[in-house]
C-alpha positions in Angstrom: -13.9 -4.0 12.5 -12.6 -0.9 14.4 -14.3 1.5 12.0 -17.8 -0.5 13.0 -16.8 -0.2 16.2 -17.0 3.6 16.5 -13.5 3.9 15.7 -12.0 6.8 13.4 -10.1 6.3 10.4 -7.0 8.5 8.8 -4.6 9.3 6.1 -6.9 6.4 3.6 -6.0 7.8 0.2 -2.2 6.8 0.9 -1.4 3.3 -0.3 1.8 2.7 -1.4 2.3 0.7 -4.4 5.8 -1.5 -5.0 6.9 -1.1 -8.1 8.1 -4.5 -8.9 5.9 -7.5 -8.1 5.1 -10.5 -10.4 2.7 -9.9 -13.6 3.1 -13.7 -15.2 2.0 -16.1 -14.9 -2.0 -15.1 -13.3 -1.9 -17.3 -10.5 1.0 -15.3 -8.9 0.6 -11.8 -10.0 0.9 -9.4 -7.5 3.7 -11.3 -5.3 6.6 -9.3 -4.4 10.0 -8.8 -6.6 12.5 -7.5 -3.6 14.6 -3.9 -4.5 17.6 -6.2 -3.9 17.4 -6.8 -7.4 18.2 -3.2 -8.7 19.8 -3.0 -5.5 22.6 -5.5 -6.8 22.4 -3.5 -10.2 19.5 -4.7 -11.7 17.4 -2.6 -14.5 14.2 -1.6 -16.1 14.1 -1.6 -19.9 10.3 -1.5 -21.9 9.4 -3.3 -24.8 11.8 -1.6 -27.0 14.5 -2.7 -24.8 15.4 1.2 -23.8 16.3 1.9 -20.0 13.3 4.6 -19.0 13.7 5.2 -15.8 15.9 8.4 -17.0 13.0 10.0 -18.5 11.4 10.2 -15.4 13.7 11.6 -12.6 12.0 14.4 -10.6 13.7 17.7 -10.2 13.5 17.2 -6.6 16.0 13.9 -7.2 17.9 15.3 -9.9 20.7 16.3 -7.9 21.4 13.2 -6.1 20.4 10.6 -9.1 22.7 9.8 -12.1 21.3 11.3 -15.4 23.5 9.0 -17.7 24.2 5.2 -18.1 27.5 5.2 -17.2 27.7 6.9 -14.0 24.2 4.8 -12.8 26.7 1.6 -13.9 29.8 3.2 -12.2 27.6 3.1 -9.0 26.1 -0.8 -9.5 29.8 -1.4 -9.5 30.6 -0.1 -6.3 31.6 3.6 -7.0 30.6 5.4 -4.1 31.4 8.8 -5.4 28.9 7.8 -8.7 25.4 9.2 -7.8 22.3 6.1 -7.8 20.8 4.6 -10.5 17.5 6.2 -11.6 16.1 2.5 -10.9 16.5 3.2 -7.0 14.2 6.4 -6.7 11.2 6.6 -4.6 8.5 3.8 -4.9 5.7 6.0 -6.1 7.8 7.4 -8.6 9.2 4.0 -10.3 5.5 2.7 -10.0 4.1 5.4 -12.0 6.7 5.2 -14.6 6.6 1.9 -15.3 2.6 2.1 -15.7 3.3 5.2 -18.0 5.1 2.9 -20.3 2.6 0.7 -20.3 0.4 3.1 -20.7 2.7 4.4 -23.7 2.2 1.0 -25.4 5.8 0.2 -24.3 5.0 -2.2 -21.6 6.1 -6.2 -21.3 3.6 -8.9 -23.0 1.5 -9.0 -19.8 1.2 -5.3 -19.0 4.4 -4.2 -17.3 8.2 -3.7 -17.6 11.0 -6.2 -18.3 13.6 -6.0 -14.8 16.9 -7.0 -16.0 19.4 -8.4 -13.1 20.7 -11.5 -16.4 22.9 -9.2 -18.3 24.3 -7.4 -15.3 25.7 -10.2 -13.1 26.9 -13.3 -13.6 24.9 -16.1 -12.5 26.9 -17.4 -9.5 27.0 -14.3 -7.9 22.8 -13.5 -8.7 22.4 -17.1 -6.8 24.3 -16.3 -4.0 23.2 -12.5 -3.8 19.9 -12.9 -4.5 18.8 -16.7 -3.8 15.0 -16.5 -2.8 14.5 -14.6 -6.3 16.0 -17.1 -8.2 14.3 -19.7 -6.3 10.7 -17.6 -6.5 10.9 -17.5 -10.1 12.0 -20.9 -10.9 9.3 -22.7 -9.1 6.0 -19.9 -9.6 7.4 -18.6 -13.1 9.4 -21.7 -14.6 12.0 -18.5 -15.3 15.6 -18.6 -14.9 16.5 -14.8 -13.8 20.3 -15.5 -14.7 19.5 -16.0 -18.1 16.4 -14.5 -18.6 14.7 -10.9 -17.8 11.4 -11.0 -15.2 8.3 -9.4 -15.7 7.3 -6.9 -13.4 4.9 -4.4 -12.5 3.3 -2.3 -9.6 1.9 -4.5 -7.1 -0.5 -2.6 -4.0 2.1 -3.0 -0.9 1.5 -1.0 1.8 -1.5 1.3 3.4 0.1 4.5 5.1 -3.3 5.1 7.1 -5.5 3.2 8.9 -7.3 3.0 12.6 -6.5 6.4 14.1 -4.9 6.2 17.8 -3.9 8.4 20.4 0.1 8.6 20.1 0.9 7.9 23.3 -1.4 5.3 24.7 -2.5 3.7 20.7 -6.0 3.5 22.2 -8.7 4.4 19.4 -11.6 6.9 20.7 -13.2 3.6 21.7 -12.0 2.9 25.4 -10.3 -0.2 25.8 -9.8 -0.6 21.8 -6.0 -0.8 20.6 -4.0 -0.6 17.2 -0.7 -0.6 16.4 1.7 -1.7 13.3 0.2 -1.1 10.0 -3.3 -1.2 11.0 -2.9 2.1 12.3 -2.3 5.4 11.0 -0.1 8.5 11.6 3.7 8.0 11.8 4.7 6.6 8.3 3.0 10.3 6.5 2.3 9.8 2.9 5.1 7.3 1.9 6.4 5.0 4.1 10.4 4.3 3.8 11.0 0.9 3.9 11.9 -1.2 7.1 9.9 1.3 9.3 7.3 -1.1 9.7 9.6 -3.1 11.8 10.4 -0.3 13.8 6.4 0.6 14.1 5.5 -2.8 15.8 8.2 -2.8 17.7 7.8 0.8 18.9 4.7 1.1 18.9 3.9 -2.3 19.8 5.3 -1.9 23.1 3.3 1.5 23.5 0.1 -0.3 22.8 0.8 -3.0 25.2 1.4 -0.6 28.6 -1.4 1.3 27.4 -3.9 -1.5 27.4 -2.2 -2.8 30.7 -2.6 0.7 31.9 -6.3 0.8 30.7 -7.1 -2.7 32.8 -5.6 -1.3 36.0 -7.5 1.9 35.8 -10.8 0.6 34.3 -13.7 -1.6 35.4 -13.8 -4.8 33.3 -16.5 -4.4 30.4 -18.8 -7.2 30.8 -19.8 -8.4 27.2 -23.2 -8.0 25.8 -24.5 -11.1 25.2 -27.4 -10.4 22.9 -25.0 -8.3 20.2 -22.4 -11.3 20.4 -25.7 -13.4 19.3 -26.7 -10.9 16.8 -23.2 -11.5 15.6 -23.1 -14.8 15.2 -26.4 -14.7 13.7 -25.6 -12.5 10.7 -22.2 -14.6 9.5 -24.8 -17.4 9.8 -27.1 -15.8 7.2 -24.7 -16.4 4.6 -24.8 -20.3 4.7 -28.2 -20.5 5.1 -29.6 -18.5 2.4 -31.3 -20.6 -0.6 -29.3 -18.9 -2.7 -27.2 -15.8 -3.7 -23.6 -14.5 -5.7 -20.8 -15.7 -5.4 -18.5 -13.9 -3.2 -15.1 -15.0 -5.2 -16.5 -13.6 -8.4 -17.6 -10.1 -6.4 -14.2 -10.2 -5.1 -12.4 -10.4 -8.3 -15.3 -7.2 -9.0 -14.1 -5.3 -6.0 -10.5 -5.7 -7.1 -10.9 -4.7 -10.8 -12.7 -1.6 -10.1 -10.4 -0.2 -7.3 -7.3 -1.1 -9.8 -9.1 0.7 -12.2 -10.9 3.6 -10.7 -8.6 3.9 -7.3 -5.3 2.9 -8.7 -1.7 4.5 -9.2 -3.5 7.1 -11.5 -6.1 9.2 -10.0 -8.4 11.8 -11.3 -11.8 13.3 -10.3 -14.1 11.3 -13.0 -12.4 7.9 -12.2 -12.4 8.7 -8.5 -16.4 9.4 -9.2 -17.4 6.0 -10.7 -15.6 4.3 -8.7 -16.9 5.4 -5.6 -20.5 4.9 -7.1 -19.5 1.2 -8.4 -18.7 0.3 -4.6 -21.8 1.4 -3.6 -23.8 -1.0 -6.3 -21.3 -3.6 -5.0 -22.4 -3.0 -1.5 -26.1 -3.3 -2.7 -25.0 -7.2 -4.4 -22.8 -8.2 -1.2 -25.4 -7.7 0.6 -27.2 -11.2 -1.4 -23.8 -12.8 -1.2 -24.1 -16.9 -0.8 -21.8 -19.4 0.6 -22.3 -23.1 0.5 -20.9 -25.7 2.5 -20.9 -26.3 6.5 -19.3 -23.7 8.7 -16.4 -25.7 9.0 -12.9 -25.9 7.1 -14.6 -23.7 4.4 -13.1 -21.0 2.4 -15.9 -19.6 0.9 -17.6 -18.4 4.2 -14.8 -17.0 5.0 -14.4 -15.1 1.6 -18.0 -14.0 2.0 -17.7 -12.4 5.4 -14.5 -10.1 3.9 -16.1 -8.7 1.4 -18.5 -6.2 3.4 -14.7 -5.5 5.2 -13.2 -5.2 1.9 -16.2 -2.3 0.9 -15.5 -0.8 4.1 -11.4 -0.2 3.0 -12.7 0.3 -0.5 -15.0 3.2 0.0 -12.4 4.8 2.4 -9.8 4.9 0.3 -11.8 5.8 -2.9 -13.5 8.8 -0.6 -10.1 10.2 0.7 -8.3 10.1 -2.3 -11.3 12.0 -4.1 -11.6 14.5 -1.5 -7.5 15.5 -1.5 -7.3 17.8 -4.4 -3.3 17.1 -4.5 -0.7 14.7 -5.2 1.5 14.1 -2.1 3.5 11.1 -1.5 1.9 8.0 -2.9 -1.4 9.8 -3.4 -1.3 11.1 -7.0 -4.3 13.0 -8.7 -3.2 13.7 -12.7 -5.8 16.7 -12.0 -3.9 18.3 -9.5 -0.3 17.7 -9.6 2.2 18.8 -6.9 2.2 19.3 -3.5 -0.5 22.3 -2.3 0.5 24.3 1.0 -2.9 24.3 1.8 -3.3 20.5 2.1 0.0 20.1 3.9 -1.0 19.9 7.4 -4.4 18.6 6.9 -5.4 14.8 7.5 -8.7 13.1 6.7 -10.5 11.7 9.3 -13.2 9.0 8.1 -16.0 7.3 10.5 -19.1 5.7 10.9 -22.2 8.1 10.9 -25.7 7.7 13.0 -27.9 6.6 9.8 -24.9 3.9 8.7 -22.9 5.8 5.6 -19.0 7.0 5.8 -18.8 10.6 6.9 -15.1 12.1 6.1 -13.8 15.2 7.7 -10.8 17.6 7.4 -8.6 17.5 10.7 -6.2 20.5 10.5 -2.8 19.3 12.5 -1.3 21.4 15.3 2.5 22.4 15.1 4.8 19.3 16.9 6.5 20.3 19.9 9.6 22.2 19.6 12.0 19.3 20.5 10.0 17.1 18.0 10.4 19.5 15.2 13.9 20.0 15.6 14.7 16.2 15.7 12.7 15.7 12.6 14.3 18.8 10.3 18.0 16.9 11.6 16.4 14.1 10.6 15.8 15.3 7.0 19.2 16.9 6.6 20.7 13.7 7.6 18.5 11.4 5.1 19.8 14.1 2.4 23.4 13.5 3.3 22.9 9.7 3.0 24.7 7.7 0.1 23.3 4.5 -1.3 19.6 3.0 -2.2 17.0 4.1 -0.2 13.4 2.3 -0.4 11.2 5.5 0.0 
C-alpha cells in the first residue's frame, strides 16, 4: 500500500529464513520450531543419522564454535568454558545447511532435517523446558518430541527491509504517511538478531507516534479525495462481479512456488531471471482473478485483493536480490559468494515509476555520526565477548 502510495522501498533482497519450522504434515508446514530446542541441547542429524552442522562452520565462527561432539555436548550440559554447538550459529547459515543436505539427497522423508531434542533430554525435563513444543507437535503433528525426532526445515521468517522512513520522525517521503516495526526498513541491516523486533516497535514505535503528533500540530488536515476513495472501492468490487475468472488460492499457491523456487535460500543470476519474468506473467493472470460470494464474511475476496500486494513484495524482492551481485547477511547469491567492499555501504531503493513498473536504484550511504560509530564498533566488540546462543 505505501509503495502505491509514492512511498520508497529498501534493503528488499534481505529476508531472513528460520531454519527450523514444520515440514509434515502439509497443512502446517512452514509454522515455527523455537531455537529453544537446540537451545536446551537439541540437534540436527540427516537421513544417515550424522550430525552436519560441523561440516558447515564458517571461518568467521570457527573460533567461537565447538568443532567436535564432545565439547558441543560439554556446553548443552552447562559447561560454560565449552565453546557452542555448531547447531546455534547464525540463522542463514543453519538454513542453508540444512537445504544443502537436502540438496545432497540427505534430507528427512519430506525434504528437510531430523531435530533431535528425544535422545538428549529426558522427557520430564523437555515438558517442562519446552512445553508449547511438545504441545505444538502433539496436536498439529500427532508426534511425541520426547520419544521421537521432528521434522524441520527452513521456513521464510522475517523481512530485514521494507517501507523506507526518515530515522528520526519514521515519516515515509509521503507527508503525513508513517511506518514503524517490521514494515519498515533500515535498523535490523542484512540479518536481524533475534528479539530486536521487540525493541523496534517499541523504539521506534514511540518515534513514529511523536512524529505523526508532530506532523498534525504543524500541518493542515488533508481533506480526503472523495472520487479516488470511490475509485477504490470500485476496483476491490470488480473482483465479485466479474462473470468469471482464476482462482486466486490456486495463483497464490503459484506465487509461493515460484518465489520458493526462483527467490529462495539459494540465489543465482538465471533463477533470479525467470523468476522475475514468471511474476510478471502472474501479474498479467491476477489481473483476471475471480472471487465468488457476497462481500461479506468471505475469504476468497479477501485472498484475491492480496495477491496484486503479494506481486508487489514479490517483484521487490526478486529485483533486489538480482541486482546485489553479493552474498551479505541473509542475501546469498551461489554466483557471487562473500561479502564485496563495494556493495557494503550501498542500499537499494525501489519505487513506483510515472508509466506504473518498479524502478530500483543504488543509494550510496553517508558515514554515521562520530558518536554513533563509536557506540556501534563497542557494540561489536561487546557481542564478540558474549558467551551462550545467540539467534543472529
Amino acid at each position: 500500500m505505501a509503495y502505491h502510495a509514492g512511498a520508497e522501498l529498501m534493503d528488499m533482497e534481505f529476508t531472513q529464513f528460520h531454519p527450523t519450522g514444520m515440514v509434515w504434515p502439509p497443512s502446517v508446514r512452514g509454522t515455527l520450531v523455537t531455537e529453544g530446542v537446540r537451545g536446551e541441547g537439541g540437534i540436527l542429524l540427516n537421513s544417515e543419522g550424522r550430525r552436519f552442522m560441523f561440516d558447515y562452520i564458517p571461518p568467521r565462527f570457527k573460533d567461537e564454535t565447538a568443532d567436535t561432539i564432545k565439547e558441543a555436548d560439554r556446553w548443552a550440559s552447562g559447561d560454560m568454558t565449552a565453546r557452542r554447538p555448531p547447531e546455534l550459529l547464525t540463522r542463514d547459515v543453519v538454513a542453508r545447511a540444512i537445504m544443502s543436505e537436502v540438496a545432497a539427497g540427505r534430507g528427512s522423508p519430506h525434504g528437510g532435517a531430523f531435530l533431535d531434542i528425544a535422545s538428549r533430554r529426558d522427557a520430564e525435563h523437555i515438558k517442562r523446558k519446552l512445553p508449547s513444543m511438545y504441545h505444538q507437535f502433539k496436536e498439529l503433528a500427532e508426534l511425541d518430541i520426547t520419544r521421537d525426532s521432528m521434522e524441520v526445515g527452513p521456513t521464510c521468517h522475517y523481512m530485514m527491509g521494507g517501507i523506507r522512513v526518515d530515522s528520526d520522525t519514521q515519516m515515509t517521503r509521503v507527508p503525513g504517511l508513517f511506518a514503524c516495526g517490521e514494515c519498515a526498513a533500515g535498523l535490523h541491516g542484512a540479518n536481524r538478531l533475534g528479539g530486536n523486533s521487540l525493541s523496534d516497535l517499541i523504539v521506534f514505535g514511540r518515534l513514529a507516534g511523536i512524529g505523526a503528533k508532530e506532523f498534525l500540530e504543524s500541518s493542515a488536515a488533508n481533506e480526503m479525495d472523495g472520487e479516488a476513495i470511490e475509485a477504490s472501492f470500485g476496483a476491490a468490487r470488480d473482483v465479485l462481479n466479474r462473470e468469471d475468472g482464476l482462482n486466486p488460492y490456486v495463483l497464490h499457491d503459484e506465487i509461493k512456488d515460484l518465489m520458493q523456487n526462483d527467490v529462495g535460500i539459494w540465489r543465482d543470476d538465471e533463477r533470479l531471471s525467470n523468476g522475475i519474468a514468471g511474476l510478471a506473467k502472474l501479474k498479467e493472470r491476477v489481473a483476471k482473478v475471480k472471487a465468488h460470494g457476497s462481500s461479506q464474511y468471505n475469504p476468497g475476496w479477501h485472498e484475491a485483493l492480496d495477491l496484486s500486494s503479494l506481486l508487489v513484495c514479490a517483484e521487490a524482492v526478486a529485483r533486489a536480490a538480482h541486482m546485489r551481485q553479493e552474498s551479505r547477511g541473509a542475501h546469498s547469491r551461489v554466483d557471487y559468494e562473500g561479502e564485496r567492499e563495494d556493495w557494503g555501504k550501498v542500499n537499494l531503493v525501489i519505487q513506483k515509476a510515472d508509466d506504473g513498473s518498479m524502478a530500483i536504484s543504488k543509494l550510496e550511504r553517508s558515514d554515521p555520526p562520530a558518536e554513533l560509530a563509536e557506540i556501534g564498533h563497542s557494540t561489536v566488540e561487546e557481542l564478540e565477548k558474549m558467551e551462550g546462543p545467540t539467534n543472529g
